[in-house]
C-alpha positions as CSV (number, residue, x, y, z in Angstrom):
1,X,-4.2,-32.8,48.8
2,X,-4.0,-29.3,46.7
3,X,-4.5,-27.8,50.4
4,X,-1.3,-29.5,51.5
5,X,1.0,-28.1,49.3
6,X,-0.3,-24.6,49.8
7,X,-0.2,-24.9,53.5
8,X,3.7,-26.7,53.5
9,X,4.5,-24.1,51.1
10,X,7.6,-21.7,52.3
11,X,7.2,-17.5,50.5
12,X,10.3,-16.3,49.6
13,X,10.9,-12.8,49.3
14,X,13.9,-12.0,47.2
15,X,14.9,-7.9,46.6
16,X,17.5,-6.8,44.3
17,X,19.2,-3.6,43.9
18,X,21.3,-2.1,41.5
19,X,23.2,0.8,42.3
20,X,25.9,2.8,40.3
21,X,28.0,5.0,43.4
22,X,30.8,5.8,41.2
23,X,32.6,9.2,42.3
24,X,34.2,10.3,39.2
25,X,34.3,13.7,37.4
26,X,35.5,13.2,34.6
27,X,33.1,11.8,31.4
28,X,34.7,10.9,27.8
29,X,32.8,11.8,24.9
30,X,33.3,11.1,20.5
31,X,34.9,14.2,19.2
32,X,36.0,14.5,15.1
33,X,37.8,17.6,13.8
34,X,35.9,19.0,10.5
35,X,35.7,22.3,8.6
36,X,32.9,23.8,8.8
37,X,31.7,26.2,5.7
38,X,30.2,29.2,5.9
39,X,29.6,32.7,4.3
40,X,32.8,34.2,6.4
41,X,35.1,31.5,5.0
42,X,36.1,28.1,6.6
43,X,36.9,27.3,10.0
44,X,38.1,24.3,12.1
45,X,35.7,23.0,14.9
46,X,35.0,19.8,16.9
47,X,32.4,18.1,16.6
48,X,30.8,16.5,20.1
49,X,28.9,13.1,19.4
50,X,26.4,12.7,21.9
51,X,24.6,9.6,21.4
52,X,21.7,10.3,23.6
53,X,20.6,13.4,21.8
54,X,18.1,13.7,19.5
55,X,19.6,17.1,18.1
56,X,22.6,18.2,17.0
57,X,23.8,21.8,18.6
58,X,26.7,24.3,17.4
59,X,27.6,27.1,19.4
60,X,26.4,30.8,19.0
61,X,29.7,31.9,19.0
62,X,30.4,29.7,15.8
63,X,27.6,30.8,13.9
64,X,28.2,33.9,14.1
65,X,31.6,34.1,13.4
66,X,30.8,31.8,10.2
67,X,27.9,33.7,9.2
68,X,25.6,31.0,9.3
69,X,21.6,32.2,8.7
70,X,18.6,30.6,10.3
71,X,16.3,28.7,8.0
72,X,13.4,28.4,11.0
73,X,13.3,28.5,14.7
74,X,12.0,25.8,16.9
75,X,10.2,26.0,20.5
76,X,12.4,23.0,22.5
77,X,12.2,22.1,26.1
78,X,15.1,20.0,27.5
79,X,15.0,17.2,29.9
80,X,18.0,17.1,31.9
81,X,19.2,14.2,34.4
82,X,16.8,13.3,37.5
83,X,13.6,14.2,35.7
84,X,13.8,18.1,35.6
85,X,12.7,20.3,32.9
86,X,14.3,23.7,31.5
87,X,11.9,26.1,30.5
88,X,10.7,26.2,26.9
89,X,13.2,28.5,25.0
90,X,13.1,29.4,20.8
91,X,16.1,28.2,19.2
92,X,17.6,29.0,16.0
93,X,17.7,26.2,13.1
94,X,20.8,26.2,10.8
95,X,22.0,24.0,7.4
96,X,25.6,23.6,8.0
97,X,28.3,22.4,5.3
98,X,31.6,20.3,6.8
99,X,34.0,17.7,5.8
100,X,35.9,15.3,7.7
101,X,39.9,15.7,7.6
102,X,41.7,13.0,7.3
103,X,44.5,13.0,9.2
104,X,47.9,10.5,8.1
């Protein structure tokens, strides 16, 4: 009887793909305007929310020009889209001061 079923039975194979093919070059991101605090004075930036970092990044350029001094460096490697790696690189760590403007 059990044999019956097994034998009448019908496999079904079912696949599924999902597939993103969108063509498009352009990519919106969070931005806020602050000013940022430093030894040189104030400055206006924007700040770049990326929600799928786990650190938060400000140019060379800007600290610098702001004065801002490391408190410790850290060894990071990134992992980029499709798997790859950069190599291992020391970064500088900073403590940055900035308010939010409120714009009316």
């Amino acid at each position: 009887m059990c044999n019956d079923i097994v034998r009448n039975s019908k496999h079904h194979t079912v696949v599924q793909s999902n597939t993103s093919a969108t063509v498009q070059s352009n990519v919106l991101m969070q931005t806020l305007v602050v000013c940022v605090h430093g030894k040189q004075g104030k400055k206006y930036a924007r700040l770049l929310f990326d929600s799928g970092s786990q650190r938060s990044y400000v140019k060379n350029k800007t600290a610098r020009e702001m004065g801002f001094e490391p408190t410790r460096t850290e060894k990071l490697q990134h992992a980029l889209f499709g798997g790859q790696l950069t190599d291992t690189a020391e970064y500088n760590v900073f403590s940055i001061q900035f308010a939010y403007l409120r714009f009316r």
